[in-house]
N, C-alpha and C positions, 0 to 999 in steps of 0.2 A: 504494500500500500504506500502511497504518496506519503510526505512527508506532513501536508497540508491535506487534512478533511476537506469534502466535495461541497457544495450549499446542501445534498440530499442527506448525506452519514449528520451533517451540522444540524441540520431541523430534524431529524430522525430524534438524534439525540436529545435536543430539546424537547419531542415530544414523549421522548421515554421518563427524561425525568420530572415531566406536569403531569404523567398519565398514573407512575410508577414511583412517589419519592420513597414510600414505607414499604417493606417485607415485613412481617410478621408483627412486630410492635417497635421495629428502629428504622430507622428513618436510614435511607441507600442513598447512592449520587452514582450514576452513568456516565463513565470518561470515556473519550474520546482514546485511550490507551486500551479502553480493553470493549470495542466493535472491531468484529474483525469480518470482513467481505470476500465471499468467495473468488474467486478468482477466473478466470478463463472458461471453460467449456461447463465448469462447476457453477457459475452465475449465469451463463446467456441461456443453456440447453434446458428448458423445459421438462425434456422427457425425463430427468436424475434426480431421482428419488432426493433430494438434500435441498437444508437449507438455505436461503439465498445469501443470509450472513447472520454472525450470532452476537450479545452481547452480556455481558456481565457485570454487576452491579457491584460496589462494596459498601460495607456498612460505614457510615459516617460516625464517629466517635462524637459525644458531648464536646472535645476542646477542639473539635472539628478536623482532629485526621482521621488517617482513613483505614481502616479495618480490614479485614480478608473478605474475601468473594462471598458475596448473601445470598444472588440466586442467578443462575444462564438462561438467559432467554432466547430464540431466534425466529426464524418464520421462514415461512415459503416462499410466501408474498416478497417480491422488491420494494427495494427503497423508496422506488421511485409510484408503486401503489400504494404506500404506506404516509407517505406524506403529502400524499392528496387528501387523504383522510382528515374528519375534524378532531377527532380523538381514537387512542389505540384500547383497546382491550387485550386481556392475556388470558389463555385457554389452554390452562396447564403448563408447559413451558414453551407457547409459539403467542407471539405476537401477530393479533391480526386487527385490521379496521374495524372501528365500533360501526354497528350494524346503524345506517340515517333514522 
């Protein structure tokens, strides 16, 4: 991946952490360090069974560092259906658009 997030992984992001900030009863933060985007035949081909890109959250501490991995998320869906969306929903561990 670039070195520099896309405008799609950047509002992706954004929208994981207004849709996603609490796991369980602590509050998570979604970095741009841990989305990670398939790559080649693994993002454009349709027909493979896999996610399109997955991402992972860590727990935010009270003096606001950051803790180990809370929970992976990922999806089928692209970025690029996903942030046409008004808001995301999670169904089980895949990220998909809230139903209009």
């Amino acid at each position: 991946m670039s070195k520099s997030l896309g405008y799609k992984a950047s509002k992706l992001l954004k929208m994981l952490n207004a849709s996603f900030p609490v796991f369980g009863q602590s509050k998570v933060v979604w970095r741009a360090e841990d989305l990670h985007i398939a790559q080649g035949a693994w993002r454009t081909n349709q027909n493979l069974d896999v996610w399109r890109w997955n991402a992972y959250s860590r727990f935010l501490r009270d003096d606001g560092s950051l803790g180990g991995v809370a929970h992976s998320v990922g999806s089928y869906a692209t970025m690029t259906e996903l942030v046409k969306a008004k808001s995301l929903v999670l169904l089980g561990d895949e990220v998909d658009s809230a139903a209009a």
